[in-house]
LUMVEXRO-244003 format. One record per residue (C-alpha): residue in one letter; chain; z, x negated, y negated. Coordinates in nm, 3 decimals. Example, Ala and Ser with C-alpha at 12.3 -4.5 7.8 and 13.67 -1.06 7.14 Angstrom:
2
A A 0.780 -1.230 0.450
S A 0.714 -1.367 0.106
END
This chain:
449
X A 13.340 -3.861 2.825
X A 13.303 -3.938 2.429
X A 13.415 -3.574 2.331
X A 13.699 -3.618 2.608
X A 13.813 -3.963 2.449
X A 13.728 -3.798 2.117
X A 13.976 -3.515 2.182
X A 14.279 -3.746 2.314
X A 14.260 -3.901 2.005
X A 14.251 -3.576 1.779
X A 14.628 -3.483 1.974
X A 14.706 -3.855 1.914
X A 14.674 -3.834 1.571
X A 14.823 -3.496 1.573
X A 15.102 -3.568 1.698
X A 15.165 -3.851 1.498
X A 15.104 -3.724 1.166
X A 15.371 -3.466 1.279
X A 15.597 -3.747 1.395
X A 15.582 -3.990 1.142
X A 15.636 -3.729 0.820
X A 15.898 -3.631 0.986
X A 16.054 -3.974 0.979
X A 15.982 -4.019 0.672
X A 16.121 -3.669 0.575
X A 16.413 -3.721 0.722
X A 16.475 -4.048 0.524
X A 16.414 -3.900 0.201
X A 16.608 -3.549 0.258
X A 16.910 -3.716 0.403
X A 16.943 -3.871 0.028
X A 16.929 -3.555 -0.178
X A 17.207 -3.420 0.081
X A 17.438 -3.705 0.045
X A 17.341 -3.708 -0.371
X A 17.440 -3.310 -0.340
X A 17.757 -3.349 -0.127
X A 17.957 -3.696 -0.209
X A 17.762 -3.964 -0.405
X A 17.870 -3.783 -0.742
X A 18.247 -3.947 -0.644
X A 18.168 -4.269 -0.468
X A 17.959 -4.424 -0.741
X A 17.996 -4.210 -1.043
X A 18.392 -4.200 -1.011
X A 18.487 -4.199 -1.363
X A 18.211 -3.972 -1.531
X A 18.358 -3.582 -1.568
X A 18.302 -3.390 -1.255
X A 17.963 -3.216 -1.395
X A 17.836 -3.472 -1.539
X A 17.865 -3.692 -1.247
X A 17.648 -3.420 -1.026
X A 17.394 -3.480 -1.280
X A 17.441 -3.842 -1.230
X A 17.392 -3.826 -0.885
X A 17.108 -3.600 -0.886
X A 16.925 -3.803 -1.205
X A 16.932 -4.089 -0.890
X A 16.782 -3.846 -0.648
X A 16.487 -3.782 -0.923
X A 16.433 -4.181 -0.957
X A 16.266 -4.139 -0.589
X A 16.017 -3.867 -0.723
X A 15.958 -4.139 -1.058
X A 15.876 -4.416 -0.801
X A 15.648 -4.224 -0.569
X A 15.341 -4.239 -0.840
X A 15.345 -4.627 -0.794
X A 15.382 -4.618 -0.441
X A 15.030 -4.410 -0.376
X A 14.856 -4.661 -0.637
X A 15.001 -4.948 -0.427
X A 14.926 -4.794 -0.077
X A 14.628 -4.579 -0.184
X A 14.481 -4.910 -0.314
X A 14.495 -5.048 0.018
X A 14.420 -4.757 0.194
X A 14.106 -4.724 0.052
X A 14.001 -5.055 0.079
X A 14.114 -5.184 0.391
X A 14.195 -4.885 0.584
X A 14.472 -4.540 0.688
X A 14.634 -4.693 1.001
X A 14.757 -4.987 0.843
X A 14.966 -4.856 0.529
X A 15.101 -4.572 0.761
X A 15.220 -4.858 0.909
X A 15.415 -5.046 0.534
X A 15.526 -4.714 0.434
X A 15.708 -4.634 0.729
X A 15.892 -4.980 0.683
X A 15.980 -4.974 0.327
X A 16.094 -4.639 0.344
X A 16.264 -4.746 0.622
X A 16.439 -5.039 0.545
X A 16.567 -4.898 0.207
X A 16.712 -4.615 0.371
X A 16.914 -4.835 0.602
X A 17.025 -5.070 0.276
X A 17.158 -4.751 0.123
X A 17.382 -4.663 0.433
X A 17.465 -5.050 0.400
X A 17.572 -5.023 0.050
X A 17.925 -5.108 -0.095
X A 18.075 -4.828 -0.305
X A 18.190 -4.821 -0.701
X A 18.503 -4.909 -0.567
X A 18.418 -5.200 -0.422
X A 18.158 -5.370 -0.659
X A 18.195 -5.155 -0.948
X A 17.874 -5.036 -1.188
X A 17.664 -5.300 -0.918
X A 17.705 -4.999 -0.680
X A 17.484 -4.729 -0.870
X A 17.229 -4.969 -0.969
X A 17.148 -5.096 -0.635
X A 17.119 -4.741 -0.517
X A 16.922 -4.645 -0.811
X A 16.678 -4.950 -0.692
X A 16.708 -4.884 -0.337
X A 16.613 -4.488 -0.402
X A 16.336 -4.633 -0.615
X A 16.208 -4.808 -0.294
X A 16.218 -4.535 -0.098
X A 15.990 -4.324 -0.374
X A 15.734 -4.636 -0.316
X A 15.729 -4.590 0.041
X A 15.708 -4.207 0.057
X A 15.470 -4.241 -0.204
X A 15.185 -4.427 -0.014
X A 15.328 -4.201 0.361
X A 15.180 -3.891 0.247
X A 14.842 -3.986 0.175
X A 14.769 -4.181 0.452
X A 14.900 -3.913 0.721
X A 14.748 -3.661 0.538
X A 14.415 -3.853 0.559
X A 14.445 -3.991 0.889
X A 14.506 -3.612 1.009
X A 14.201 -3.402 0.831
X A 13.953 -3.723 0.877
X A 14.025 -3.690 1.227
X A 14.023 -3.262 1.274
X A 13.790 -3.066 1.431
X A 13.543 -2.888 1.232
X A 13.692 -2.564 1.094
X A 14.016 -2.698 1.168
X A 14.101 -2.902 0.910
X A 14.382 -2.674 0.753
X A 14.592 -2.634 1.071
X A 14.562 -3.017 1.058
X A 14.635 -3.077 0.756
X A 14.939 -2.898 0.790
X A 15.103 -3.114 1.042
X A 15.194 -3.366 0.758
X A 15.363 -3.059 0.616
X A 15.514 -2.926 0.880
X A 15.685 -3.271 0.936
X A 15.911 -3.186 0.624
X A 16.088 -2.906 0.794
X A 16.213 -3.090 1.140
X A 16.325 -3.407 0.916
X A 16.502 -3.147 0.675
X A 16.645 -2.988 1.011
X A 16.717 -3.313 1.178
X A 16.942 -3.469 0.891
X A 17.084 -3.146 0.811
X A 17.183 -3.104 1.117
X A 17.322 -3.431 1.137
X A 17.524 -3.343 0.817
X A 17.628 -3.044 0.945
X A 17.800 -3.208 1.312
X A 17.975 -3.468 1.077
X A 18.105 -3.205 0.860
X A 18.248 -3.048 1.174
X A 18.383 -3.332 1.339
X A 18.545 -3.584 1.052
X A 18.809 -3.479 0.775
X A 18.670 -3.462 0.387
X A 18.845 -3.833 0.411
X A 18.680 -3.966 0.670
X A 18.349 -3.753 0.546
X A 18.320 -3.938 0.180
X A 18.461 -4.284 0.333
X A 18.209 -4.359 0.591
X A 18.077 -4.066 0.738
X A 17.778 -4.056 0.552
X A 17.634 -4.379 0.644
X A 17.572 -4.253 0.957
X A 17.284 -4.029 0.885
X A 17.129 -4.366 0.675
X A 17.196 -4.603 0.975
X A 17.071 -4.420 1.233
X A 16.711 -4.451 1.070
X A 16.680 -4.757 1.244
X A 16.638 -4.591 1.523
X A 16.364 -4.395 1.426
X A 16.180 -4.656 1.240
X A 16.088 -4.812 1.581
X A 16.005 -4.477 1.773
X A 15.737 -4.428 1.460
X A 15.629 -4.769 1.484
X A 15.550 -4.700 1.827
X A 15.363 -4.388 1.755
X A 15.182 -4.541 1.457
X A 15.023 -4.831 1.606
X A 14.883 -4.615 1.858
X A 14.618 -4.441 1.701
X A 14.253 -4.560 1.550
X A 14.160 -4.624 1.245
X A 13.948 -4.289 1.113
X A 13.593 -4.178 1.118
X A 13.559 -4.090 0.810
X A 13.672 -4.481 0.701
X A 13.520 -4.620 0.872
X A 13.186 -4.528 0.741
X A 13.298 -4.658 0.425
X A 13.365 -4.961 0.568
X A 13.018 -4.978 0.732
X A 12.874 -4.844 0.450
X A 13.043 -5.081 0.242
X A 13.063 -4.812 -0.033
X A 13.481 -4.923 -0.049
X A 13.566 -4.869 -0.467
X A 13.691 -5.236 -0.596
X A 14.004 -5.080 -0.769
X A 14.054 -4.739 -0.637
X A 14.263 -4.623 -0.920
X A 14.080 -4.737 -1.184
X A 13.751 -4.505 -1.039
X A 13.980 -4.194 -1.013
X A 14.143 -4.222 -1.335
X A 13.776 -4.262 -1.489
X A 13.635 -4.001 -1.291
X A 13.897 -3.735 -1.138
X A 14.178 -3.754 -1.374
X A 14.158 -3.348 -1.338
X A 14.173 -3.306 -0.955
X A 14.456 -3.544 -0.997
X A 14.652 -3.381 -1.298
X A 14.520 -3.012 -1.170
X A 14.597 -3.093 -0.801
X A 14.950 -3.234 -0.882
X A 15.061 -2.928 -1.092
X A 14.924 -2.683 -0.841
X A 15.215 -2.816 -0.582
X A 15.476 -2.910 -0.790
X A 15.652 -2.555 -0.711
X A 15.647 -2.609 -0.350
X A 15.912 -2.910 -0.460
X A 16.091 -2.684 -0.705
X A 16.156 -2.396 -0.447
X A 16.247 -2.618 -0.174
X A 16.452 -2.811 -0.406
X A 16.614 -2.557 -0.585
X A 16.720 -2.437 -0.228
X A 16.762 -2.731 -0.018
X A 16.997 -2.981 -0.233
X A 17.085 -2.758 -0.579
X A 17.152 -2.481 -0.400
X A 17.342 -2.665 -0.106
X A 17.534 -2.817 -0.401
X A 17.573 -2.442 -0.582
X A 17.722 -2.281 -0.295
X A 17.953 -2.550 -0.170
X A 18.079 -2.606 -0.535
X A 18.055 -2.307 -0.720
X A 18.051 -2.022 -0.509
X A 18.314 -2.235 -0.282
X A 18.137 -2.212 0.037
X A 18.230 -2.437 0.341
X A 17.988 -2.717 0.339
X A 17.924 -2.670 0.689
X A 17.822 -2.284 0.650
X A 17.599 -2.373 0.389
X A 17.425 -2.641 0.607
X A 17.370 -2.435 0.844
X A 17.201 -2.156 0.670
X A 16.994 -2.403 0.521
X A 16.859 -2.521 0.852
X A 16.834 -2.145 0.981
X A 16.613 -2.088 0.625
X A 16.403 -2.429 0.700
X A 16.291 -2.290 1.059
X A 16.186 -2.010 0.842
X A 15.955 -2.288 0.632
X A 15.801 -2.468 0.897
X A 15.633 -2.113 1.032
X A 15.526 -2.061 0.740
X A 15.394 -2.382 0.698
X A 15.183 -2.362 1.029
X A 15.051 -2.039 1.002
X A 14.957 -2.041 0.597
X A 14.775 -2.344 0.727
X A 14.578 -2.189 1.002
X A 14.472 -1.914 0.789
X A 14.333 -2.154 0.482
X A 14.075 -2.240 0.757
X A 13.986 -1.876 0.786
X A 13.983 -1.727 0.436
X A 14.003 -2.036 0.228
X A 14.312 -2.244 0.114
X A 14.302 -2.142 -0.291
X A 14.326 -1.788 -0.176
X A 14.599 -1.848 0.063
X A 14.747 -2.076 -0.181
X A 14.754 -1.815 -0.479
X A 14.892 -1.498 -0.263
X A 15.179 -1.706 -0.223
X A 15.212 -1.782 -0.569
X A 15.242 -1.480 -0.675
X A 15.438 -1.374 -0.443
X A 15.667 -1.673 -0.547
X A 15.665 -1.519 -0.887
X A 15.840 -1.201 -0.754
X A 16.091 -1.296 -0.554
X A 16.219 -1.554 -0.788
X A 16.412 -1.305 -0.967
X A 16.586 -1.193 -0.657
X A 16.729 -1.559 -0.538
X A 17.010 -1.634 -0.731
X A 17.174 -1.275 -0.735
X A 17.149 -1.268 -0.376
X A 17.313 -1.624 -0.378
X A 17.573 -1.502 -0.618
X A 17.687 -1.212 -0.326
X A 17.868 -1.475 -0.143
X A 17.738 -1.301 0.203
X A 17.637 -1.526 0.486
X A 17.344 -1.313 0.559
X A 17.220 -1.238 0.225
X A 17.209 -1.576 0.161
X A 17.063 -1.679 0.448
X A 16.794 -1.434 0.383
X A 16.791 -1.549 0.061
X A 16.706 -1.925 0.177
X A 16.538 -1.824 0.442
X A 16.239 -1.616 0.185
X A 16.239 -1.883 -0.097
X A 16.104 -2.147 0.209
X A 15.908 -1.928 0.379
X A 15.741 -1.870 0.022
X A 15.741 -2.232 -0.046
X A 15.546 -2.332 0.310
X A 15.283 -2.022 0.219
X A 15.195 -2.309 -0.056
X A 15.278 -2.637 0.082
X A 15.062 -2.554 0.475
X A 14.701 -2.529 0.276
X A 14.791 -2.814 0.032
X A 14.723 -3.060 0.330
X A 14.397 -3.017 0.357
X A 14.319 -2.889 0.008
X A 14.443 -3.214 -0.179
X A 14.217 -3.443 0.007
X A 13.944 -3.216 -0.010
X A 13.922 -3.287 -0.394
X A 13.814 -3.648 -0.342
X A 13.578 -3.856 -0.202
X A 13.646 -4.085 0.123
X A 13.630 -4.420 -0.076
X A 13.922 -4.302 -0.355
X A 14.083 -4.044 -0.133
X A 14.387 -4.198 -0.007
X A 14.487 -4.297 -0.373
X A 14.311 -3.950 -0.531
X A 14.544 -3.767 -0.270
X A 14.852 -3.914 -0.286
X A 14.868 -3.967 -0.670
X A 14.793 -3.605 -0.719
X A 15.107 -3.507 -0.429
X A 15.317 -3.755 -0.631
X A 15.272 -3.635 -0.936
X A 15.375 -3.256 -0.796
X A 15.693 -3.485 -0.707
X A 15.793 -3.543 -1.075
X A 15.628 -3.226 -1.208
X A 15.863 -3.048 -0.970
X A 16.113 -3.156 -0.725
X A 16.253 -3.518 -0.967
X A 16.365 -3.279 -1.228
X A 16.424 -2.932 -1.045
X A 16.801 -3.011 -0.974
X A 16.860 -3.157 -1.298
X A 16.679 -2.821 -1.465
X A 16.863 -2.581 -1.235
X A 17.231 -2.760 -1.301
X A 17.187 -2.704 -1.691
X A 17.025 -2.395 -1.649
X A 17.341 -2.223 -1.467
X A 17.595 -2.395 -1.659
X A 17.429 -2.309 -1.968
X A 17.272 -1.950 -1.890
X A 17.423 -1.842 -1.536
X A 17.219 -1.870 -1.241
X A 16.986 -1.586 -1.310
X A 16.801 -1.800 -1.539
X A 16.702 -2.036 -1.306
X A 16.467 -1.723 -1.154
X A 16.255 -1.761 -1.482
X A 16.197 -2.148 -1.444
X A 16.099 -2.065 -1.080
X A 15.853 -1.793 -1.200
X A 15.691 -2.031 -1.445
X A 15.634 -2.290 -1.221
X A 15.450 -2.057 -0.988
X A 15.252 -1.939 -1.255
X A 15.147 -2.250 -1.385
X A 15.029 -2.353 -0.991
X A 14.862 -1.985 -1.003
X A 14.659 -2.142 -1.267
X A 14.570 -2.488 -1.150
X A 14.438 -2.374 -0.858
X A 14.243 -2.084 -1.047
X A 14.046 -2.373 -1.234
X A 14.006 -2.574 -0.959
X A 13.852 -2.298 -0.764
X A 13.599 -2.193 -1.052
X A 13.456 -2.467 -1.023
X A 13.420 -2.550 -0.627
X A 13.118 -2.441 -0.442
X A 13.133 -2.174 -0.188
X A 12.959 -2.364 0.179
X A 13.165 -2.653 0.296
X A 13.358 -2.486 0.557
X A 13.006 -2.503 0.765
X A 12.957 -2.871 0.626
X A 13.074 -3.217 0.774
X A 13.395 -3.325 0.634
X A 13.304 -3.729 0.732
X A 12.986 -3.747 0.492
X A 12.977 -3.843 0.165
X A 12.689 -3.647 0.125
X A 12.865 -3.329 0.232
X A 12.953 -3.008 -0.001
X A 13.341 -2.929 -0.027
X A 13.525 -2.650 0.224
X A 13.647 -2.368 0.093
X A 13.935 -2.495 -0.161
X A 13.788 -2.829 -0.242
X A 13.625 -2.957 -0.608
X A 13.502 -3.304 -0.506
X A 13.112 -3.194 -0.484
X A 13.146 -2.943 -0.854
X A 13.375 -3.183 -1.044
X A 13.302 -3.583 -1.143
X A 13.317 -3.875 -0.886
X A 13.326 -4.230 -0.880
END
């Protein structure tokens, strides 16, 4: 009956971690669509055309600034009083400033007010996507099966892709069904209002699962760290700074494709809007396989292995993006989008379960989701900025070598974080302090609190 109950719970979880990144996803992505498509001219009206992209996209990066602060704040509490609960605050901060910003008067209408208050309200939603990662990323390899901790882990992941699908597709029908007018005067609060309605079905889903195993052995071991960051900053600083530069490329590629190269095609290349959305979502279903199965197969020959073969295989094909782009074919760029993702989840699946694996279950939740955040502004805060000067200033084929250096420098991180890991965890118990690290992880080889 306990390995019943004990099951239930596991597709519980599973489905929630799934559910709620998704949310959260969807809250975040719809931004960096609306920052690629109109924001430039509702509150950045008078800067030059160019320079107002940049404007717009310098807000997007303010999300990816904030996120850092948000897994101190949430990882703090995470680690002291428990998963379930800051799933739980993220959820609604990232909630409710994603339904402000739909709320929120133009340039027109309160003049420079306008793009402050979205700067703040973007900063907001960093904070609460900051602290979501960690905790479902926890919640869902603290409560896997044995062995099975990858294709867990990669649930969190795989939530990116459906919230990337669901608000592009939601872009895409109002594309199709309102003028350009009607588009940049209200249409695009839609997409921010309707995350109300989400916010409650995650809510639900949330506050339906247990607090985890592995916590809860700290708790009744009492071994909870008085100021969580303080012990990983004295004692995994490298797992953080190692573990956040070995992801940041799965934000530049997706990134680079999902809102600068939304943003290329529709306003260089002069591509309907609505084509390009939808050969973004066609490229993202690409991702999320990608995702799930470069997770499943970390549990089987290791996630830094998996992890690196798509690294280098991100070095080679980043040459081939932006001359495919510049073909103006529907196909080849779908095929182009549709790689570059696929690439990009080879990475992002293992990095579930490989983050957490590099700390300890009383710092983990802040260990983990500092190291994801910092990926955030190593990659994806300044990746549209860095591909919009690269192309004006170089063309678009120089964009290929920033993407190739990126990949390389994950190549690396990875390669020193796996010198130094020990080779038995995989057999080990994940929910012991005691226990060695699985294939991919550091914690037991490098310093702990």
């Amino acid at each position: 009956m306990m390995v019943e109950t004990d099951k239930a719970m596991q597709r519980r979880v599973a489905i929630a971690s799934l559910i709620g990144t998704t949310i959260e996803f969807y809250d975040f992505y719809i931004y960096g669509i609306a920052a690629a498509l109109v924001f430039n001219g509702i509150f950045f009206p008078s800067l030059d055309p160019a320079v107002g992209m940049i404007a717009a996209f310098a807000t997007f990066a303010v999300g990816f600034v904030a996120r850092p602060l948000g897994a101190i704040v949430f990882g703090h509490y995470g680690d002291r009083i428990g998963r379930k609960a800051m799933l739980v605050a993220s959820l609604l901060t990232m909630g409710a400033a994603t339904v402000l910003i739909g709320l929120l008067p133009t340039y027109e209408s309160i003049g420079i007010a306008a793009p402050i208050l979205l700067c703040l309200l973007r900063f907001l939603q960093g904070i609460g996507l900051g602290g979501e990662w960690g905790g479902a990323a926890l919640v869902a390899t603290e409560f896997a099966p044995k062995k099975r901790r990858g294709l867990f882990g990669s649930l969190p992941q795989l939530g990116s892709a459906p919230g990337f699908l669901l608000s592009n597709g939601i872009f895409l029908c109002l594309s199709l069904l309102l003028t350009d007018e009607q588009f940049s005067a209200w249409g695009w609060r839609i997409p921010f209002l309707l995350s109300t309605v989400l916010i409650i079905f995650g809510l639900y889903i949330r506050l339906s699962i247990a607090e985890t195993p592995v916590f809860q052995r700290v708790l009744d071991k009492e071994t909870q760290s008085s100021v969580p960051i303080v012990s990983v900053l004295k004692s995994n600083s490298l797992q953080v700074i190692l573990g956040g530069m070995s992801t940041a490329i799965t934000y530049v590629l997706f990134f680079t494709t999902g809102t600068f190269g939304l943003s290329y095609g529709v306003k260089t290349l002069g591509i309907e809007r609505s084509q390009m959305l939808s050969l973004t979502i066609v490229a993202v279903i690409a991702m999320a396989v990608s995702t799930l199965v470069c997770g499943m197969l970390g549990d089987r020959f290791g996630r830094p292995r998996v992890i690196m073969i798509s690294g280098v295989v991100a070095i080679i094909w980043s040459f081939f993006f932006f001359p495919m782009l510049d073909t103006r074919e529907p196909v080849l760029i779908a095929a182009a989008f549709s790689i570059t993702l696929a690439v990009m989840g080879g990475i992002y699946g293992p990095m579930g379960a490989f983050l957490p694996e590099l700390f300890k279950p009383s710092v983990r939740y802040t260990g983990a989701a500092l190291a994801y955040s910092l990926g955030g502004i190593f990659g994806g805060a300044l990746a549209p900025i860095i591909a919009t000067d690269l192309a004006a200033t170089f063309g678009s084929h120089s964009i290929g070598y920033y993407l190739a250096a990126m990949a390389l420098a994950s190549i690396v991180c990875v390669v020193i974080l796996r010198g130094r890991m020990p080779t038995n965890f995989a057999e080990e118990d994940y929910s012991t302090e005691t226990a060695s690290n699985p294939a991919g992880s550091v914690r037991a080889a490098l310093p702990a609190n």
